[in-house]
N, C-alpha and C positions, 0 to 999 in steps of 0.2 A: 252142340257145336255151333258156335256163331262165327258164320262166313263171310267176309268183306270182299265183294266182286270186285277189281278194281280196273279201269278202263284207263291209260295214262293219254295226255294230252298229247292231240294233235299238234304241228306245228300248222301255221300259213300256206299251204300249198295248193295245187291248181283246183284238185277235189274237192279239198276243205269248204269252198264255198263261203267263208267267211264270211266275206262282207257282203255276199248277198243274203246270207242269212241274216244278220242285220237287221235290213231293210225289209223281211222279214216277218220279223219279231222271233225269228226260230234262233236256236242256242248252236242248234249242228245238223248238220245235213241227217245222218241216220245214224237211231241206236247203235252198239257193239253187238249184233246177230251173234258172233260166234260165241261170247258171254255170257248172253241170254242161251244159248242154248246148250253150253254146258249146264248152266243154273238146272235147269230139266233131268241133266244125270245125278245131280247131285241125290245124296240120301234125301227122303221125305221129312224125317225126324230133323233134320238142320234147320234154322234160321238162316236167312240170308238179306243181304243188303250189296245192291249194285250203286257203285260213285263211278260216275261217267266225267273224268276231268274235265269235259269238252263242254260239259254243262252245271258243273258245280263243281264245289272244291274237297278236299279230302279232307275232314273238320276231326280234329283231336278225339273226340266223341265217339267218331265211328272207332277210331282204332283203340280203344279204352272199350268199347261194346265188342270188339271180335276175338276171337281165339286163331282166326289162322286168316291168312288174303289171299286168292287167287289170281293172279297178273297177267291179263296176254296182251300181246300187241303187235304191230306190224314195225318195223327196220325203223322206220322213218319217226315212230314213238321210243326209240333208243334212250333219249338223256330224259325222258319222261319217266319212263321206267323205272333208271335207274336211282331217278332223284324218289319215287314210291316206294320202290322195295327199302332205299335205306330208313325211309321213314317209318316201313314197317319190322324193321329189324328193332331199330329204337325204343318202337314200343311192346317189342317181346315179342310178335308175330310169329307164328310158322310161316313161310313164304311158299305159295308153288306158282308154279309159271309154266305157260306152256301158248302155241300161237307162234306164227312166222317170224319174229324176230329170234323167240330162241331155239327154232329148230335151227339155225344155223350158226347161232353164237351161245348158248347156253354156257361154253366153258368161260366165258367172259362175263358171267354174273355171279363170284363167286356170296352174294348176300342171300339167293333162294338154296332155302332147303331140300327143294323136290322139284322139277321138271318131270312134264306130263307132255311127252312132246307126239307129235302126227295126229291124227284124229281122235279126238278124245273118245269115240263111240269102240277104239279099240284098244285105248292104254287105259282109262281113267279108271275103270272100273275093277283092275287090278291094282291100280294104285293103292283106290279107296280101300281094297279087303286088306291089304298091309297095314295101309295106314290106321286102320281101325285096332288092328290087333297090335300097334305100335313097334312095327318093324319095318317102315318103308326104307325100300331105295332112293337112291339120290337121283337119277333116274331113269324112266320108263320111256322105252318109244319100242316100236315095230314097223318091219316090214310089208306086214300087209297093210291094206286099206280095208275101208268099212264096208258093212252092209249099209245103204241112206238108209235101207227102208224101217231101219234099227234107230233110226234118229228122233227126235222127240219133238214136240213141237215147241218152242224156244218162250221161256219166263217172261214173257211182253208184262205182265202186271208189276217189273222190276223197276219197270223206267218211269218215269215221267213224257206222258205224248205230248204234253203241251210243248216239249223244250223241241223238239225235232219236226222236221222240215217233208220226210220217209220213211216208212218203213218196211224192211226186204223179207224176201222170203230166197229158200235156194231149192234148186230142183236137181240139178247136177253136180259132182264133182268129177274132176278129170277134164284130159284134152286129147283127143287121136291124134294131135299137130304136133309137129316137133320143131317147132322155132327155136332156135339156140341160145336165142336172150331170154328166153323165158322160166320161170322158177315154177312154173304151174304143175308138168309133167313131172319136177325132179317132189313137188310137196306130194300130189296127189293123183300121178303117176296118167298113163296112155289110155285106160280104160275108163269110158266115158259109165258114169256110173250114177243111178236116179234115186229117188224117193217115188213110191206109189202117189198115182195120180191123186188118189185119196187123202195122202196127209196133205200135200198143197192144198186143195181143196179147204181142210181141218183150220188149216192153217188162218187161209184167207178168212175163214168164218168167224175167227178167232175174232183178228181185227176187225172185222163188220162189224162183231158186236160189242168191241169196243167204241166206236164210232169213226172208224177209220175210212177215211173217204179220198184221202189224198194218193200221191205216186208211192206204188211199191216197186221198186226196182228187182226182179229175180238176180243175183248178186254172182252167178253162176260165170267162172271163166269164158264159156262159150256152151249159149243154149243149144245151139241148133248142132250139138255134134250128134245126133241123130235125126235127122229130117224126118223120116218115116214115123217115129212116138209121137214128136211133136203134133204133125198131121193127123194121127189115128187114136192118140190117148190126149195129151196135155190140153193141145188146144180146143180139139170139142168142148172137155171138161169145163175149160176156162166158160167158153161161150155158154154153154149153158148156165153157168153159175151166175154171169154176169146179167140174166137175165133178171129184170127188174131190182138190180142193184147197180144204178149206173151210178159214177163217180167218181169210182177207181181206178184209174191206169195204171199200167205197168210202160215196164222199161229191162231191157236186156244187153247183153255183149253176144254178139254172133259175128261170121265171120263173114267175108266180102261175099262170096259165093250165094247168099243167102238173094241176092238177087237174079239169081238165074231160075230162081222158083215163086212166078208171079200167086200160084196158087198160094202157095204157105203165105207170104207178106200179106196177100187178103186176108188168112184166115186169122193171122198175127193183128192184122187192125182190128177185125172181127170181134177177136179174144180183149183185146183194151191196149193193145201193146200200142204206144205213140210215139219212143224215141230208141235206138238200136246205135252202139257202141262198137264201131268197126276198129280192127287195127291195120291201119293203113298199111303202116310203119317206111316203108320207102317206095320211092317212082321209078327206080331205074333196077330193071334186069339183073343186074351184076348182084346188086345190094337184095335183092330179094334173094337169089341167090345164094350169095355167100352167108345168108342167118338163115337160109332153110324152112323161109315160106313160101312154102309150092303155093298154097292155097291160091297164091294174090297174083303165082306171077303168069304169065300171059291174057293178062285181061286188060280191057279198056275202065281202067279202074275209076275216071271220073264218070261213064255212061254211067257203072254199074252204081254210083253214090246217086246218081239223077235217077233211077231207075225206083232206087229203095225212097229218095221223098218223092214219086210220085205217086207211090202206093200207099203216102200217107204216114210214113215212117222219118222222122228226125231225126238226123245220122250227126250222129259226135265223133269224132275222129281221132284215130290216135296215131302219130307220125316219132322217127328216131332220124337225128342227122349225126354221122360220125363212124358210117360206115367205114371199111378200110378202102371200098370203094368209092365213097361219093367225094369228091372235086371241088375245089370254090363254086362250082355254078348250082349248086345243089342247090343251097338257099334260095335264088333268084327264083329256081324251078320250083320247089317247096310252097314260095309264097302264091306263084301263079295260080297251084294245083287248087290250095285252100281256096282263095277268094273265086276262082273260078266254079270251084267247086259247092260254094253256101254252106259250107259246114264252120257253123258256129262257133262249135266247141271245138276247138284244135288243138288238141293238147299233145306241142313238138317236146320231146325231150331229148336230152345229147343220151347217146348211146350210155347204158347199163349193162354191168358183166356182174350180175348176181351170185352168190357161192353156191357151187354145188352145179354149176348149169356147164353144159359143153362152152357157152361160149367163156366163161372162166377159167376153165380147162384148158382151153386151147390158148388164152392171153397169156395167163399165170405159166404157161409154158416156152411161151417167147418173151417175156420178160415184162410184159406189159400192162401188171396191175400197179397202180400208183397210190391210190389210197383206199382204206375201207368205203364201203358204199353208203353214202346216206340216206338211200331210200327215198328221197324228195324228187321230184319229178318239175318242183319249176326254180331250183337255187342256181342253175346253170353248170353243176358241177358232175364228172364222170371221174367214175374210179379208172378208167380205162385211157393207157397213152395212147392216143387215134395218127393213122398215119399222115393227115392233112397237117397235125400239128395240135397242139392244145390250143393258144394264141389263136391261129386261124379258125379253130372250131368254135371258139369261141365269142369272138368277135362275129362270126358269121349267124353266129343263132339268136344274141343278142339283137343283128339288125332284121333278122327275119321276126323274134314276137316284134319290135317296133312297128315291125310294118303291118303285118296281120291284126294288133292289136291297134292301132291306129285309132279312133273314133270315126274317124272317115273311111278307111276302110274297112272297118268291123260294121260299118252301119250299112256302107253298100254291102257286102257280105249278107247281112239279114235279110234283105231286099230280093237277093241272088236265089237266095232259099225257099224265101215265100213264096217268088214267082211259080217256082216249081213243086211247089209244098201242096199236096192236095190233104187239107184235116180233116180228118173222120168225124160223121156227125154224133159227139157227145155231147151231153147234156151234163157242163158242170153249175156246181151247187155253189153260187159265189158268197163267202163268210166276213164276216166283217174283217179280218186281216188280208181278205184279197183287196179290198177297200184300200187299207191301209198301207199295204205294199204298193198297192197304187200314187198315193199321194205322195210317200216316202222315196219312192223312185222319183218322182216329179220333183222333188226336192233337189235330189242328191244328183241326179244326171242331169235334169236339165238347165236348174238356177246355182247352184255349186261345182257343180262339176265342168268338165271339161268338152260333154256334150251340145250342151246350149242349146240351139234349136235342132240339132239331130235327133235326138228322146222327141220330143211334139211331132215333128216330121214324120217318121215311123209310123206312129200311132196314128195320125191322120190317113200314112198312105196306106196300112192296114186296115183300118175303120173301112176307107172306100175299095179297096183294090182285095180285100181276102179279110173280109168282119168275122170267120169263124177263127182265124189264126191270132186273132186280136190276144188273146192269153197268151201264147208259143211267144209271139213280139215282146212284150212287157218281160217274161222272163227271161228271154235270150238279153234283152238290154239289159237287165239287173246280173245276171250270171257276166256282161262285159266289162259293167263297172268291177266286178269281182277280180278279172280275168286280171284288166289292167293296175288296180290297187296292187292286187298279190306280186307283179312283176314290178315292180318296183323297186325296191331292192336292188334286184339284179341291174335294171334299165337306167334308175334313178328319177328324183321325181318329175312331172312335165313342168315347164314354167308357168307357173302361176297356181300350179298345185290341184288338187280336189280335197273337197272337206272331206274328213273321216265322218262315217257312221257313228 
């Protein structure tokens, strides 16, 4: 059986990383993990072949060499999808699919022939003895969730490393939180659920010896829903293993609370972790509230953001405006929090009511779903009528990234950061494309672009004022120029433009 793994294109968006990839020389921020690691359950007797849209095309060839494709993708790779699957109808293909887009719309692709939908460590494998014996159903999903420690360590010799920027690994599935916008608990439900410290480990040695030296992100909704494994299993593990292999860092999503344990953030630097993924999501009581994140609310949430970079940890932040609580004054407060705040990465989005989540449930019940959801996180658009008003949410979010995206105030912002940024002493391994992301930014930010002397500025004040954060600078500036391209669109372009990559 020859298998065609198929990965549909991203669009533009805040993650995508586009155009800082670019600059570069990388095709996409990180392989398709969850592809790769179906590829692993596959039978051994198969042939397989991964086309990652994000980094090459779907060439006539392949689909003339396969006998069936396997399709996942996330919402937001929708008209990707489906412009794949028709192409693999065309050329005879068996189709199956399975992955976040169609655990929720599955009945709206009527071109796949099989759906393998929830965690493939617990459908796929009944699929395949059907489908072998040429009786499968249309499709497969269940109730329960997996064992991790049942999980394989993921086909990395499918990809091409030279096109990607990352590579993840996961340690958890699940979330104990129950925020209402979120699809996290309704995929893979309240029990925070691991992999033996052992296969990470398996894992990481994997890519060591392929020559992997750069950021792996643990890809995990939220690492730290168990403080106490973390502490006593993962991160020893980590430290240990990181010994005399320095050059790989890590990167996580955990939640605000994480700074009220100065031990663990030490032993998280410790381990290699250098940048952590909060979801802010709102400032005001009420809006915390009413989406049913305890986690965030009575805290002095900027102390607790100054707390995690002074332990060395780069805090990206994730922010919603369009609560039914928040006010025309929300934006003004919004913009204060960020730049006050030195969080770089601020990725605001208008409120999402995902299918299947309470807070959908509760819209779709007062009358207040408007369109299908797009899944894109920077096009400016909510499936949800908000009671400020659409118009006013909208306008009001548009002047919030202007502002926060600013060059001037994105560049005070890095400043904000650094001051308080204490980096851990690693020892990176600089390659000739850190070189040349070097020059390439020097290009594009400071003689094209719309930075001019802000890009030199930086690097100067970093050189004298924080010379280990000199890398964290150069990247945060290439990840702004990204920030600001990608809003575009939405904002329109500034006057006088930036050259494209």
């Amino acid at each position: 059986m020859n298998a065609l793994l198929i990965y549909p294109e991203c669009p533009q968006t805040f993650w995508s990383l586009t155009y800082a990839m670019r600059l570069i020389s990388k095709k996409a921020a990180s392989p398709p993990l969850g592809l790769l690691t179906v590829a692993a359950m596959l039978p051994k007797e198969w042939d397989l072949r991964l086309v990652d849209l994000n980094v090459t095309k779907l060439a006539d060839a392949d689909l003339e060499w396969a006998d069936c494709a396997l399709v996942s993708g996330m919402i937001v790779q929708r008209d990707s999808a489906r412009r794949v699957i028709g192409r693999c109808k065309e050329a005879g293909l068996t189709v199956i699919a399975g992955g976040p887009l169609f655990a929720t719309e599955h009945e709206q692709f009527d071109g796949v022939d099989h759906f393998v939908l929830g965690e493939a460590e617990v459908t796929l494998q009944p699929f395949l003895a059907d489908f072998e014996r040429g009786r499968a159903r249309r499709v497969y999903q269940s109730d329960e969730f997996a064992d991790m420690k049942q999980s394989p360590v993921p086909r990395w010799d499918l990809v091409d490393p030279r096109q990607y920027a990352s590579r993840g690994v996961q340690f958890s599935r699940g979330c104990p939180h129950d925020c209402d916008f979120c699809e996290v608990t309704q995929l893979l439900g309240h029990r925070w659920r691991t992999k033996a410290v052992a296969q990470i480990i398996a894992e990481l040695d994997m890519l060591h010896g392929l020559g992997w030296r750069g950021v792996v992100p643990f890809v995990d909704d939220n690492l730290n829903g168990s403080r106490k494994l973390l502490r006593t299993e993962l991160l020893p593990a980590l430290i240990a293993w990181r010994k005399g292999r320095r050059g790989m860092s890590f990167s996580a999503q955990v939640t605000i609370d994480l700074a009220d344990d100065d031990e663990l953030m030490r032993m998280m630097v410790e381990a290699g972790f250098d940048t952590v993924f909060v979801g802010i999501e709102a400032l005001e009581e009420e809006s915390l509230a009413e989406c049913n994140k305890r986690q965030n609310r009575n805290r002095d949430l900027l102390a607790d953001v100054k707390r995690i970079q002074r332990a060395g940890l780069q805090v990206q932040g994730g922010f919603i405006v369009g609560f039914d609580h928040d006010t025309a004054s929300v934006f003004d407060r919004m913009t204060s929090f960020i730049q006050r705040s030195g969080i770089a990465t601020a990725m605001v989005g208008l409120l999402q009511a995902p299918v299947g989540t309470a807070l959908y449930e509760r819209l779709a019940c007062e009358g207040r779903i408007r369109v299908p959801l797009s899944g894109d996180n920077s096009d400016g658009t909510t499936n949800v009528i908000p009671r400020m008003g659409l118009d006013s949410l909208q306008e009001g979010y548009r002047r919030l990234l202007r502002d926060i995206y600013s060059p001037t105030n994105y560049y005070k912002r890095l400043k904000t950061f650094l001051r308080e940024y204490r980096p851990p002493k690693t020892s990176v391994r600089l390659t000739g494309w850190h070189v040349l992301a070097l020059f390439r930014s020097l290009y594009y930010l400071a003689l094209a672009g719309r930075e001019r002397w802000r890009y030199p500025g930086l690097l100067f004040w970093t050189l004298f004022r924080k010379p280990r954060a000199l890398p964290v600078a150069v990247a945060l500036a290439i990840y702004g120029y990204h920030y600001r391209k990608c809003y575009e669109p939405l904002l329109g372009a500034p006057p006088g433009g930036a050259a494209h990559a």
